[in-house]
ZAVORO-53665 format. One line per 5 residues: number of its first residue (from 1); their letters; for each residue z, x, y of C-alpha. Coordinates in nm, 2 decimals. Each point is the difference from the previous one (the first is absolute). Layout:
N
NUM	a	Z:X:Y ~ ...
END
This chain:
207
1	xxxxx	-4.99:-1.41:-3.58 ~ -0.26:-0.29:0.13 ~ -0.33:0.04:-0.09 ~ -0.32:-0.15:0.15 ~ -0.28:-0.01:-0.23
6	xxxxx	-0.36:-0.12:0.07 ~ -0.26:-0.03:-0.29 ~ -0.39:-0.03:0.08 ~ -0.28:-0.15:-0.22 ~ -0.33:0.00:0.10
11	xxxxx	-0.26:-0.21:-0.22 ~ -0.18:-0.13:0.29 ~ -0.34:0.10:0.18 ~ 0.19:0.07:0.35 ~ 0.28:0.17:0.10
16	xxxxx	0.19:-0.30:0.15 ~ 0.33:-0.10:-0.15 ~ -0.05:-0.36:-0.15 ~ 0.34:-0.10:-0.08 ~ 0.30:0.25:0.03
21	xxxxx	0.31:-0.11:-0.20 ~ 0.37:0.06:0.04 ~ 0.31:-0.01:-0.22 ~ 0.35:0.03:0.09 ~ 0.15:0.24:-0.23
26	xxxxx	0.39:-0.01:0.08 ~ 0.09:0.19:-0.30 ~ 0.36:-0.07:0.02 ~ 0.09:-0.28:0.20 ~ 0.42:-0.02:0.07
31	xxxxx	-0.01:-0.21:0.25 ~ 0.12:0.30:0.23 ~ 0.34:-0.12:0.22 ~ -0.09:-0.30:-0.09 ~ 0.06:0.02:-0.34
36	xxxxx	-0.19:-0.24:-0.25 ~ 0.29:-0.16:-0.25 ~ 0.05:0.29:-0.30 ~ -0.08:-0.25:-0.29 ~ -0.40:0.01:0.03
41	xxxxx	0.03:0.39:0.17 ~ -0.22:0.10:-0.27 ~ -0.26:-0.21:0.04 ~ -0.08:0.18:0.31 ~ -0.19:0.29:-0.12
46	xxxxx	-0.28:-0.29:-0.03 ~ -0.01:-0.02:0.38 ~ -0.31:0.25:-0.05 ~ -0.21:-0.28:-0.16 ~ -0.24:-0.04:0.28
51	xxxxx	-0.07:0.36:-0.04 ~ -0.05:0.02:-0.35 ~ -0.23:-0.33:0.07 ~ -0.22:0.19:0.20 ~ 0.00:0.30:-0.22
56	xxxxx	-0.11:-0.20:-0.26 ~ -0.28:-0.11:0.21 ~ -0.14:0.28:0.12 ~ 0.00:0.11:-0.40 ~ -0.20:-0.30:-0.08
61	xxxxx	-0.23:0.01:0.28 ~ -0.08:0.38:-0.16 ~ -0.06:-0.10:-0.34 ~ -0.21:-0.31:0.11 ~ -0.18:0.21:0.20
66	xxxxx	-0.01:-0.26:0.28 ~ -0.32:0.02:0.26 ~ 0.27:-0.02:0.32 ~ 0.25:0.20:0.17 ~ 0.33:0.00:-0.05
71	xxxxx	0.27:0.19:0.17 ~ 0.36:-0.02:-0.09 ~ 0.37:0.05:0.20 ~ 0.32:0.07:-0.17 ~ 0.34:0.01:0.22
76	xxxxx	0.21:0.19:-0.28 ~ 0.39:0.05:0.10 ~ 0.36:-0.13:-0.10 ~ 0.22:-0.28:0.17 ~ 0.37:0.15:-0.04
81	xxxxx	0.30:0.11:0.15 ~ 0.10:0.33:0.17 ~ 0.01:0.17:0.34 ~ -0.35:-0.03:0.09 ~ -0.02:-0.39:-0.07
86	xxxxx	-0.08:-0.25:0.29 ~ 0.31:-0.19:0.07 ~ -0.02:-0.37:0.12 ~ -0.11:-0.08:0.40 ~ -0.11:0.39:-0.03
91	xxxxx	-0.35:0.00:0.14 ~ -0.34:0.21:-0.06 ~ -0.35:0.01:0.12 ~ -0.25:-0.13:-0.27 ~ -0.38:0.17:0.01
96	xxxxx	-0.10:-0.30:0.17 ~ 0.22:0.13:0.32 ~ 0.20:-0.35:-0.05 ~ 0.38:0.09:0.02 ~ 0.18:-0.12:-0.34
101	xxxxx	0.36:-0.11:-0.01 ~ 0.15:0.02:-0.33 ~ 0.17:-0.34:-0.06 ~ 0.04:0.11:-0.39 ~ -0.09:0.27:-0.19
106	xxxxx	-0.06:-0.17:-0.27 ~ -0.29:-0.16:0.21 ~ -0.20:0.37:-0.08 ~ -0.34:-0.14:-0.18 ~ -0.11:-0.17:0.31
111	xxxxx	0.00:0.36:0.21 ~ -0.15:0.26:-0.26 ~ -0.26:-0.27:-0.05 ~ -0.05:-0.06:0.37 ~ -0.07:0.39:0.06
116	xxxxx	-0.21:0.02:-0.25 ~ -0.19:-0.31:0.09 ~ -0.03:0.17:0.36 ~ -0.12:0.33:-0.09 ~ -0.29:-0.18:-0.27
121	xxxxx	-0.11:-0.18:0.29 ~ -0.01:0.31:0.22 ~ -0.11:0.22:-0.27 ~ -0.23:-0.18:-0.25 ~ -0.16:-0.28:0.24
126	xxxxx	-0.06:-0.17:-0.35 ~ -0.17:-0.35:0.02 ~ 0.32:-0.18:-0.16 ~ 0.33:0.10:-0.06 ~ 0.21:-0.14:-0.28
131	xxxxx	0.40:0.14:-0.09 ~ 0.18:-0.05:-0.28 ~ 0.39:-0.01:-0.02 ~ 0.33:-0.14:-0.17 ~ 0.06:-0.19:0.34
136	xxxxx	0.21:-0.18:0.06 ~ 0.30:-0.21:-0.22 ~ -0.06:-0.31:0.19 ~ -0.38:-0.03:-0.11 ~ 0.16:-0.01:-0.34
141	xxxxx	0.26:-0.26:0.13 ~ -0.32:-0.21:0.13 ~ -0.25:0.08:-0.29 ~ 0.21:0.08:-0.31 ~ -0.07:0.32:-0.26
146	xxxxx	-0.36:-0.12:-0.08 ~ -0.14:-0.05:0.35 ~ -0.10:0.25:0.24 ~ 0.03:-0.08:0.41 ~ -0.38:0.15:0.18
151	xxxxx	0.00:-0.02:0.33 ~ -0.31:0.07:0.18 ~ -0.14:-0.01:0.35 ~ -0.34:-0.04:-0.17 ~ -0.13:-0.32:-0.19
156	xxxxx	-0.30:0.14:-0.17 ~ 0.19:0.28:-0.13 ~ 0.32:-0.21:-0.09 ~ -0.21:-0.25:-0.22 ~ -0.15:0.30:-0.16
161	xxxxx	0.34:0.14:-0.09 ~ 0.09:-0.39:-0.11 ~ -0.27:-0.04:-0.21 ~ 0.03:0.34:-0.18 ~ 0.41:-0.04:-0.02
166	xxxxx	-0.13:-0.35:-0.24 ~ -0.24:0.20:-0.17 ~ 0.19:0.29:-0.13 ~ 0.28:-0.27:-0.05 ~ 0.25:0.18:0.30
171	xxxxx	0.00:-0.28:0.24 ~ 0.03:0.04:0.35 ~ 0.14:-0.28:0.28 ~ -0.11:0.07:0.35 ~ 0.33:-0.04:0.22
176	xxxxx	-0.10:-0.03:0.38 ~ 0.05:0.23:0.26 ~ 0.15:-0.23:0.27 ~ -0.01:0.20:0.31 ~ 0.27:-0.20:0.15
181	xxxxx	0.28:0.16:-0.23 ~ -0.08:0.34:0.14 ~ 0.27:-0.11:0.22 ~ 0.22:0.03:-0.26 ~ -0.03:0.43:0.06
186	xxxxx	0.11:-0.01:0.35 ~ 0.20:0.31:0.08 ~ 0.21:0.04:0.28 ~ -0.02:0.34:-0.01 ~ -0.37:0.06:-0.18
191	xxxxx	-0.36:-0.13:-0.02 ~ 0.11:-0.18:-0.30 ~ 0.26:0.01:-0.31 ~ -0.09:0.07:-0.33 ~ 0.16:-0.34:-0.20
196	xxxxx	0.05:-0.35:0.15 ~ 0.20:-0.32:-0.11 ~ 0.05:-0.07:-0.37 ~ -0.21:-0.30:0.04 ~ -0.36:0.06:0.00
201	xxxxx	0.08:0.34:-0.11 ~ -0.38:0.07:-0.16 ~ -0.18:-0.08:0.27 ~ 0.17:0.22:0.30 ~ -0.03:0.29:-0.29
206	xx	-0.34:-0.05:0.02 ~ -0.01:-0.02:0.38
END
């Protein structure tokens, strides 16, 4: 069954949240209806890597003893096949209130990581916010296997992430957020859908 998991670490001299972090943790991602091909199928229990990102984290923060902080959200659940799975143009209510229609279900990261975005803002009120997920195969078609795609609504905090992705020899390319390609989600029948056009497939992700 899904799990929801939030860690706390607090190193600082106040009881505000400095940074909250999220990781998506699809622990078995099939693509749902819309069924990935079957010759990288097992490749999929990696989908929780943002997860186990964070986890890792929060387990360095702890032995570093860190003077801030840190609280940390893990959407936990599977991506498969069965009675209960969304179909495609089904549609559902996100946290936010937005209404969701389900263009594919293998478009899944993008939702668990939305909710639990919504409920760390709600929750947590932490001064930044950063999440961590295997999302999505077309940042790997723009970026390759060596290069990960940040986005980021904040330029002090994205040149932060920059400059430790080059430090710690993990770099990081900031992708932009074009606003404009939010028309890409039009529904007709919902706020928005969950997956856009194959072409500039990272970027409405992120939006």
């Amino acid at each position: 069954p899904p799990k929801f998991i939030v860690m706390k670490y607090t190193g600082g001299a106040s009881t505000a949240c400095d940074i909250a972090i999220i990781g998506k943790g699809l622990t078995f991602d099939s693509g749902g209806i819309s069924l990935k091909p079957s010759e990288n199928m097992g490749d999929m229990k990696g989908d929780m890597a943002g997860a186990a990102a964070v986890l890792g984290v929060m387990q360095a923060v702890r032995d570093l003893k860190l003077p801030i902080n840190v609280e940390a959200a893990l959407p936990l659940c599977e991506n498969s096949i069965g009675e209960k799975s969304y179909k495609p143009e089904d549609v559902f209510k996100a946290r936010s209130g937005l209404s969701v229609e389900i263009a594919n279900t293998d478009a899944e990261g993008r939702l668990v990581l939305a909710d639990a975005l919504v409920y760390v803002k709600e929750k947590l009120a932490p001064s930044r916010i950063i999440d961590v997920a295997t999302l999505t195969g077309a940042a790997e078609v723009a970026l390759g296997h060596d290069i990960s795609a940040l986005f980021s609504n904040t330029d002090s905090l994205a040149m932060q992430l920059t400059d430790a992705s080059l430090r710690a020899g993990e770099p990081l390319w900031r992708m932009p957020l074009y606003s404009l390609y939010s028309k890409l989600l039009e529904s007709d029948v919902a706020d928005c859908k969950n997956v856009g056009p194959r072409l500039g497939g990272a970027i409405t992700a992120a939006l």
